[in-house]
C-alpha positions in Angstrom: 2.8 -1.8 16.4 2.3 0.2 13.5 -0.9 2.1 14.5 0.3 2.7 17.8 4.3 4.3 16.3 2.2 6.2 13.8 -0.2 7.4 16.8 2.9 8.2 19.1 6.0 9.9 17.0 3.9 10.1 13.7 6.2 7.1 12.0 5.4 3.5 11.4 7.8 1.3 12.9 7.7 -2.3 11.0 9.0 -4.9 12.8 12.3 -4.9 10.9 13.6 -1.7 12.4 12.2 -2.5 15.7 14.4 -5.6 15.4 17.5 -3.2 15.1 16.5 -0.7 17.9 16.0 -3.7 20.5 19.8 -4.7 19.5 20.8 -1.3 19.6 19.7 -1.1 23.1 20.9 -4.5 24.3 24.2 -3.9 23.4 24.7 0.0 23.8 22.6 0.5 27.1 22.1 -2.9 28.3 25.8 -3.6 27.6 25.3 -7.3 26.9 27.4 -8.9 25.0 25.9 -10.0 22.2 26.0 -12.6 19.4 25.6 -11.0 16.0 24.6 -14.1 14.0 22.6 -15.7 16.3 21.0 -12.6 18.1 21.5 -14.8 21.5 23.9 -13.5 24.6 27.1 -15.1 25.1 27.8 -16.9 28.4 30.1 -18.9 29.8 30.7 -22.6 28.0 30.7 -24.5 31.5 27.1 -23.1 31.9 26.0 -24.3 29.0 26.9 -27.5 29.6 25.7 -27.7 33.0 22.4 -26.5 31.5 22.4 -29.5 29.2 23.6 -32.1 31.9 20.5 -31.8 34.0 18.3 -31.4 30.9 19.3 -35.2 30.0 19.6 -36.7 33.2 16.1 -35.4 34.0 14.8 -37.6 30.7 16.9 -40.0 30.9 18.8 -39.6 27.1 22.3 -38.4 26.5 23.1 -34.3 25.7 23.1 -34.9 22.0 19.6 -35.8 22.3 18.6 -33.6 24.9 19.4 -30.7 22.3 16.9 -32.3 19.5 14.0 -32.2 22.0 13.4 -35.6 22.0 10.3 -37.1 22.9 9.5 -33.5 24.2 6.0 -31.4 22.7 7.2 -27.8 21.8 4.3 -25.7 21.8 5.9 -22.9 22.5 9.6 -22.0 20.3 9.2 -24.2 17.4 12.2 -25.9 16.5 13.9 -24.1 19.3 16.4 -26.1 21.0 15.4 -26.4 25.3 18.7 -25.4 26.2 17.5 -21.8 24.0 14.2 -21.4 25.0 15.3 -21.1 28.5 17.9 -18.8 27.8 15.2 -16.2 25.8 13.0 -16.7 28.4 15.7 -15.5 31.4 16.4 -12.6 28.8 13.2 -11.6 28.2 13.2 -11.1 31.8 16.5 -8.7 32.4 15.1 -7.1 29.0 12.0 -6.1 31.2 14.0 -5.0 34.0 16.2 -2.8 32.6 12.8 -0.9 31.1 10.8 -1.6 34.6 8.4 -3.3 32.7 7.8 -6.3 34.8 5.8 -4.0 37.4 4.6 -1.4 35.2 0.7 -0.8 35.0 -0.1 0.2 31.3 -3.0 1.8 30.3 -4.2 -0.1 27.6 -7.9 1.5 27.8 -6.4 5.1 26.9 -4.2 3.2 23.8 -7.8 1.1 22.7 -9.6 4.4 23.0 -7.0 6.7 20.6 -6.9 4.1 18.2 -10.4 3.6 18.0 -11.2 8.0 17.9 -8.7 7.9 14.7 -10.8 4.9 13.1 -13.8 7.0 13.6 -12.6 10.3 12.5 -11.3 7.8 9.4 -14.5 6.9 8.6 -16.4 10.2 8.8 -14.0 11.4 6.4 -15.0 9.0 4.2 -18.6 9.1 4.6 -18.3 13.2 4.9 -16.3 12.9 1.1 -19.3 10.2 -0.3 -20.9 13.2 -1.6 -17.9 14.6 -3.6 -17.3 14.3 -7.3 -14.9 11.4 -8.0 -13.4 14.0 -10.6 -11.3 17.1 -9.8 -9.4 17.1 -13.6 -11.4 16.7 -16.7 -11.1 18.0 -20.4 -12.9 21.3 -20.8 -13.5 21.0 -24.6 -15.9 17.8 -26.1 -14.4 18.2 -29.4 -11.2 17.2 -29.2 -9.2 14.2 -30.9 -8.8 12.2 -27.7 -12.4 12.5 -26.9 -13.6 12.0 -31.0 -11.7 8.4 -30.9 -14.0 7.2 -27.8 -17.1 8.4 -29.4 -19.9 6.9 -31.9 -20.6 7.8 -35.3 -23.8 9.8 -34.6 -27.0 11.1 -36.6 -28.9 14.5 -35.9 -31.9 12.9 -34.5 -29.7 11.7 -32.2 -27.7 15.3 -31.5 -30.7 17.0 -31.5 -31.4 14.5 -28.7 -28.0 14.8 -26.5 -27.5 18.0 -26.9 -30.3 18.1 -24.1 -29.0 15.8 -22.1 -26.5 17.1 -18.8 -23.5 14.9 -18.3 -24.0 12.7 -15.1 -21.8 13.7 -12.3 -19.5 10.8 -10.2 -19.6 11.0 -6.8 -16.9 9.1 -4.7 -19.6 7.0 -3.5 -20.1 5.4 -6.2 -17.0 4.3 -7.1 -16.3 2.9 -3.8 -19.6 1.1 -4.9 -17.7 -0.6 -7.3 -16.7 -3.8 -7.0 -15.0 -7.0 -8.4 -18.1 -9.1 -8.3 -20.7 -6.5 -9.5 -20.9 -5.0 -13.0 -19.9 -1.2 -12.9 -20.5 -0.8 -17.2 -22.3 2.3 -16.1 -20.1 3.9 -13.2 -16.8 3.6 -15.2 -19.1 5.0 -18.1 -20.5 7.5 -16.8 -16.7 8.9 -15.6 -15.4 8.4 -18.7 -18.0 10.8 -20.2 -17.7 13.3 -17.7 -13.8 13.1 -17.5 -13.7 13.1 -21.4 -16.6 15.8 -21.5 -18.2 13.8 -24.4 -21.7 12.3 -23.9 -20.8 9.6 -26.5 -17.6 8.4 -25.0 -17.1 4.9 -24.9 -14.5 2.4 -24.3 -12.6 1.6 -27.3 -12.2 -1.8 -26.1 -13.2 -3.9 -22.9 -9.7 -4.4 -21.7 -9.7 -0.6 -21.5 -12.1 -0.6 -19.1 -11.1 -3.6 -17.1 -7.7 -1.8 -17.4 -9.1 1.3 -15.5 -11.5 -0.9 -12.7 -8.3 -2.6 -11.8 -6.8 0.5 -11.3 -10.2 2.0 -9.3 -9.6 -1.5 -7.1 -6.6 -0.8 -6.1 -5.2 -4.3 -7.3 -1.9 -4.3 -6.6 -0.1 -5.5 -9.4 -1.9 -5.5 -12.5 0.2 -6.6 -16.3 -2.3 -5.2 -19.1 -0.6 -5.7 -22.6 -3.3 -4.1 -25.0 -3.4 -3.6 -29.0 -1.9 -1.0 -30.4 -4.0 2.7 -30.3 -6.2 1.3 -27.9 -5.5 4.4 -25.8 -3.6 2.3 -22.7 -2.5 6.3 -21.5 -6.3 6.6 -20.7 -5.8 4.4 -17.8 -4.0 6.5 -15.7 -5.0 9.9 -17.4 -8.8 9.0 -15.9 -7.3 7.4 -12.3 -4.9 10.3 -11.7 -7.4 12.9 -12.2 -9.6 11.6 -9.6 -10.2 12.8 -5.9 -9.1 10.1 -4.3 -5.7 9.5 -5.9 -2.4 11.4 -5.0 0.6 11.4 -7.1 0.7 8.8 -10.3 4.8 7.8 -11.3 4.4 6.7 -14.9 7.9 5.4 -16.6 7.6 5.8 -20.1 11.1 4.0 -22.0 10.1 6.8 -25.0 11.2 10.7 -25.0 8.6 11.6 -28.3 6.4 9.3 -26.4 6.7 10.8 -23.2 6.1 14.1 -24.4 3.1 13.6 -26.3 1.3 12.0 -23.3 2.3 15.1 -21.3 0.9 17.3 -23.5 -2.1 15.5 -23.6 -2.5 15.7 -19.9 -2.2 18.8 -19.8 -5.6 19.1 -22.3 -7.5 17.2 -19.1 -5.9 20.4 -16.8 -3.8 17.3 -14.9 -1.0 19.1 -13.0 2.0 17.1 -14.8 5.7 17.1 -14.5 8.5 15.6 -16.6 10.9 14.9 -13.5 14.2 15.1 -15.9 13.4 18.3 -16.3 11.5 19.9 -13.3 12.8 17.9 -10.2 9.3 17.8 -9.2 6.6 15.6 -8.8 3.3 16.6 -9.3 -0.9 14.9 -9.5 1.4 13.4 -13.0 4.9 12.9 -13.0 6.7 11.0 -15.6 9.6 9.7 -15.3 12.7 7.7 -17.4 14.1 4.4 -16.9 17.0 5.7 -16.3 15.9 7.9 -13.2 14.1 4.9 -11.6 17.3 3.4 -11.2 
């Protein structure tokens, strides 16, 4: 329902509002008259009862038990009294031919075919963007404080020695290499150099970098509490300045707070916005408690 809504108006009808368009209909255009806590169609009591007279006599039990299925196999409305199932059922049938549906030829083929040209065009746009860089934001300067905290105590042998080295590229591909079950040290490490412009970068602490593969995952709800200055703000600095993200809503409870982490994305070149203030929201937006609400 979903794909094909998206594929025909360009919105995604859940099955919620289709719920409340179908009573929309039944009672506006259809004109039935409508029960609004049971969602069935009010008839006449004497049919009812009718309904359930020859029910019981054809099983031999009174009405009462006629209505609790007795000794009957439902397969089809579970825990659906009979005396309902038949009454959906000669619905379902005035519901088809009000639309003309009961002798409308539908061409599923055409349907299966657009659905299945958007999957493709899906995935050459994935396979097409493989070859990207995973980063589009990154910190232009090496020497900074931010990048000085993830680095190593270093000798000159070993500066002499960097110094010659070129900072690895990400590509998307390789982070959609990365998985739950494989170890991806050298991926995430590899981005954090680059995104940090520091060939010594490291994470201060594993949970940092858990923190951030979560994030790359797409896990939908992750609860990271870690130690104080263990540089949590990297998290989404480093996931909001990649290709594949969109716009990143961080609620931060503290105004200094808040503004010091702006100003610090703003060293990594992360289009950032504080939405009090601006009324925007950009790659960055950050956001008050106060204004969620």
């Amino acid at each position: 329902m979903n794909s094909f809504t998206n594929l025909i108006i360009g919105q995604k009808i859940g099955i919620q509002i289709y719920r409340q368009l179908i009573i929309a209909i039944i009672k506006h255009f259809m004109l039935e008259n409508l029960n609004q806590e049971t969602l069935t169609l009010e008839e006449e009591e004497n049919q009812r009862e009718d309904f359930k007279m020859i029910r019981a006599s054809q099983i031999n039990h009174s009405v009462s038990t006629e209505e609790f299925s007795y000794s009957r196999n439902n397969t089809i409305f579970l825990n659906i009294r009979g005396d309902l199932q038949i009454k959906y059922l000669q619905f379902c049938l005035r519901y088809f031919s009000y639309f003309k549906i009961e002798d409308l030829e539908l061409d599923f083929n055409l349907l299966v075919s657009n659905l299945r040209i958007k999957e493709k065009v899906k995935r050459e746009n994935i396979i097409s963007s493989a070859n990207s860089l995973a980063l589009r934001f990154s910190k232009s300067i090496a020497s900074s404080s931010f990048s000085k905290k993830h680095s190593r105590e270093k000798s000159s042998i070993s500066t002499s020695l960097t110094e010659e080295k070129i900072l690895k590229r990400v590509k998307i591909k390789d982070l959609l290499n990365v998985s739950i079950f494989t170890s991806s040290s050298i991926v995430l490490n590899d981005l954090l150099k680059e995104f940090l412009n520091n060939l010594n970068a490291i994470y201060k602490i594993r949970e940092q970098e858990l923190l951030v593969k979560a994030i790359l995952l797409k896990i939908p709800y992750i609860f990271g509490i870690l130690p104080t200055s263990s540089r949590k703000s990297l998290s989404y600095l480093l996931t909001a300045s990649l290709n594949t993200s969109n716009i990143t809503i961080v609620i931060v409870p503290l105004l200094g707070l808040k503004h010091d982490i702006i100003k610090r994305a703003k060293e990594f070149n992360i289009p950032v916005s504080n939405f009090e203030e601006e009324k925007e929201a950009k790659t960055l937006t950050f956001v008050s408690i106060e204004t969620i609400i």
